[in-house]
C-alpha positions in Angstrom: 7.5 -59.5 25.9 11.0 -57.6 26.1 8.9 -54.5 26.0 6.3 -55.2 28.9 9.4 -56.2 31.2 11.5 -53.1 30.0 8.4 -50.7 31.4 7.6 -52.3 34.2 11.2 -52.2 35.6 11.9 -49.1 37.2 14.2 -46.6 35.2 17.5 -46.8 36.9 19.0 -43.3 35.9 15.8 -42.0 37.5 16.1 -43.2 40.1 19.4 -42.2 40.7 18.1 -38.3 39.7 15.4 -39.0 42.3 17.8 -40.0 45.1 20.3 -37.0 44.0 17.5 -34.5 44.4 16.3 -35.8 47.9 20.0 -35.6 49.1 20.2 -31.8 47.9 16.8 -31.2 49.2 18.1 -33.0 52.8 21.5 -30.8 52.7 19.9 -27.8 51.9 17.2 -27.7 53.6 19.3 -28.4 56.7 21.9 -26.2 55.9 19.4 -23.0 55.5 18.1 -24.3 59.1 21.2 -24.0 60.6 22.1 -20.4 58.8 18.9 -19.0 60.0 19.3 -20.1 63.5 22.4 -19.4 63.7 21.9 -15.9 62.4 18.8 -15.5 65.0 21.0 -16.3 67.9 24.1 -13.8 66.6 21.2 -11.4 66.4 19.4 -11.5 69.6 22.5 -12.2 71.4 24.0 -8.7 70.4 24.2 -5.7 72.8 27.1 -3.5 73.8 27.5 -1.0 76.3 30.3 2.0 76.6 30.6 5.2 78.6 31.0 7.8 76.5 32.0 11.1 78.3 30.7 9.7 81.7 27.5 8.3 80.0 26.3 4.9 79.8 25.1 3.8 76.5 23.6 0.8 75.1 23.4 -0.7 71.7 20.9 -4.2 71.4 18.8 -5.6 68.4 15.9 -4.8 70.1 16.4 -1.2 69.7 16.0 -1.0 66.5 13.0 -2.6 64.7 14.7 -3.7 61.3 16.8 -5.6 63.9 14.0 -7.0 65.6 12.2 -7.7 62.0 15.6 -9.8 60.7 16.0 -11.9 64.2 12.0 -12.8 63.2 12.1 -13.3 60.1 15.4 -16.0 60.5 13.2 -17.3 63.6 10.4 -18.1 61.5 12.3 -19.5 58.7 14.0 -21.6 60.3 10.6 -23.0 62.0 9.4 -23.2 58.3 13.0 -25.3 57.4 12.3 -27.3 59.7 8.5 -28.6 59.2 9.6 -28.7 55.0 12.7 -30.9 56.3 10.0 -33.4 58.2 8.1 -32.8 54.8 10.8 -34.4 52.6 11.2 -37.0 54.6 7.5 -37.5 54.5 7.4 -37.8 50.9 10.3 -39.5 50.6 9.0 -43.0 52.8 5.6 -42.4 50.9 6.8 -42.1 47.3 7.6 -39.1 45.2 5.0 -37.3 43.3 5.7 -34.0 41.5 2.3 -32.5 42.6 3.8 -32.2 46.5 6.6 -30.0 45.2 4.1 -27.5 43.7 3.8 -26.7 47.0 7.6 -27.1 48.1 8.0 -24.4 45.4 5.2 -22.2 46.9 6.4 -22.4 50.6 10.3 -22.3 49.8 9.1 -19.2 47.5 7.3 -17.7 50.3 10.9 -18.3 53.0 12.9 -16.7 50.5 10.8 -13.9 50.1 10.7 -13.6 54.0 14.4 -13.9 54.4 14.9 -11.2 51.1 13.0 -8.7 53.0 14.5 -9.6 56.2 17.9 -9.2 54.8 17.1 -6.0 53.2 16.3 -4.3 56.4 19.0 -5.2 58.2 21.2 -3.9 56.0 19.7 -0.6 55.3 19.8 0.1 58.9 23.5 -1.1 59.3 24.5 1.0 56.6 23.3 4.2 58.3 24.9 2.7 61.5 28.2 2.7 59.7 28.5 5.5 57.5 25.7 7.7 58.9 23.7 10.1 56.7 24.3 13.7 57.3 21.3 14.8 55.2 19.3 14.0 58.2 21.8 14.1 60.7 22.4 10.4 61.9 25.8 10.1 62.5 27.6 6.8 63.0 27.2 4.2 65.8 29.7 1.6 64.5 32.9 3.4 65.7 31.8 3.7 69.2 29.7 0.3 69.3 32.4 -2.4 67.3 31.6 -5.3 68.9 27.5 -4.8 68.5 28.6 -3.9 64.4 30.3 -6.9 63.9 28.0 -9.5 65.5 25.3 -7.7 63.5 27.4 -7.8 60.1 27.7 -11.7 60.9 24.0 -12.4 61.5 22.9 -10.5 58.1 26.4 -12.2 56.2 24.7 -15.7 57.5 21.4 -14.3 56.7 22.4 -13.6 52.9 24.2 -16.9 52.6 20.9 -18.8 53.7 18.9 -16.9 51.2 21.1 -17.9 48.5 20.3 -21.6 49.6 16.7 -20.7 49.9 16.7 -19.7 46.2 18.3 -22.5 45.2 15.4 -24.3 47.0 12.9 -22.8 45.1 14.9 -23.1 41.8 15.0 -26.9 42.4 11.2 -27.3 43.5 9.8 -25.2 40.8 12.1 -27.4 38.2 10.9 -29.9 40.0 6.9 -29.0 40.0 7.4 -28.4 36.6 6.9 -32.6 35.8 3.6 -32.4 36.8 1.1 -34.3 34.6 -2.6 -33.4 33.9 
């Protein structure tokens, strides 16, 4: 009899692990939505103008289409952060069951992969915009455009720091995917 009761009473440290997880999944999830968007707006928000020997010139995000490819890709991550936040909470009021986070681990794999390649633009473009490369005769923006340098460093810093949260993401749904049983 001991035995029959002892099963059919739900595992407390288990549920404590489940609770745990959902909480990381909630702060995550929310923090990566408010990196992203707040990297987007940094991003589009950027432009500078100076005079340079009597001529006007203008720096925006727009102008460049790694720029444009990093405010997109944050945009549509954090769209996607969103809808897998409305997720959670979904599965959480309907029970937990490791076959939904097969596809957590697909779609948070997917976002970071996004965001990686989104981050990796960004910053191969701001490199030439701050160091130039005189093989091909790009000189440097960043000394004439500081404010339009800076805003952009900030939006790919905040861009980075969500796609370390994104990995953890997928670290923690593919763990979690793992408990799957046939």
């Amino acid at each position: 009899m001991a035995t029959i009761e002892a099963k059919l009473q739900p595992n407390p440290p288990v549920m404590k692990n489940q609770k745990l997880f959902l909480g990381a999944q909630i702060c995550l999830r929310s923090f990566a939505l408010a990196t992203t968007l707040a990297a987007t707006w940094i991003m589009v928000t950027s432009k500078q103008s100076v005079e340079i020997v009597g001529i006007a010139f203008d720096a925006r995000y727009s102008y460049s289409s790694a720029f444009k490819f990093v405010a997109f890709a944050n945009a549509v991550v954090s769209a996607c952060c969103l809808v897998s936040l409305l997720f959670v909470f979904l599965l959480h009021l309907r029970g937990s069951n490791p076959n939904h986070y097969f596809f957590f681990f697909l779609h948070d794999l997917f976002i970071m992969c996004l965001e990686l390649a989104g981050c990796a633009a960004a910053t191969a473009i701001g490199f030439v915009g701050k160091y130039g490369n005189s093989h091909t005769g790009w000189t440097p923006i960043c000394d004439h455009f500081e404010k339009f340098c800076h805003r952009v460093t900030k939006s790919v810093i905040l861009s980075y720091v969500s796609l370390v949260v994104l990995l953890m993401l997928t670290v923690g749904s593919a763990i979690k995917s793992r408990e799957i049983r046939v």
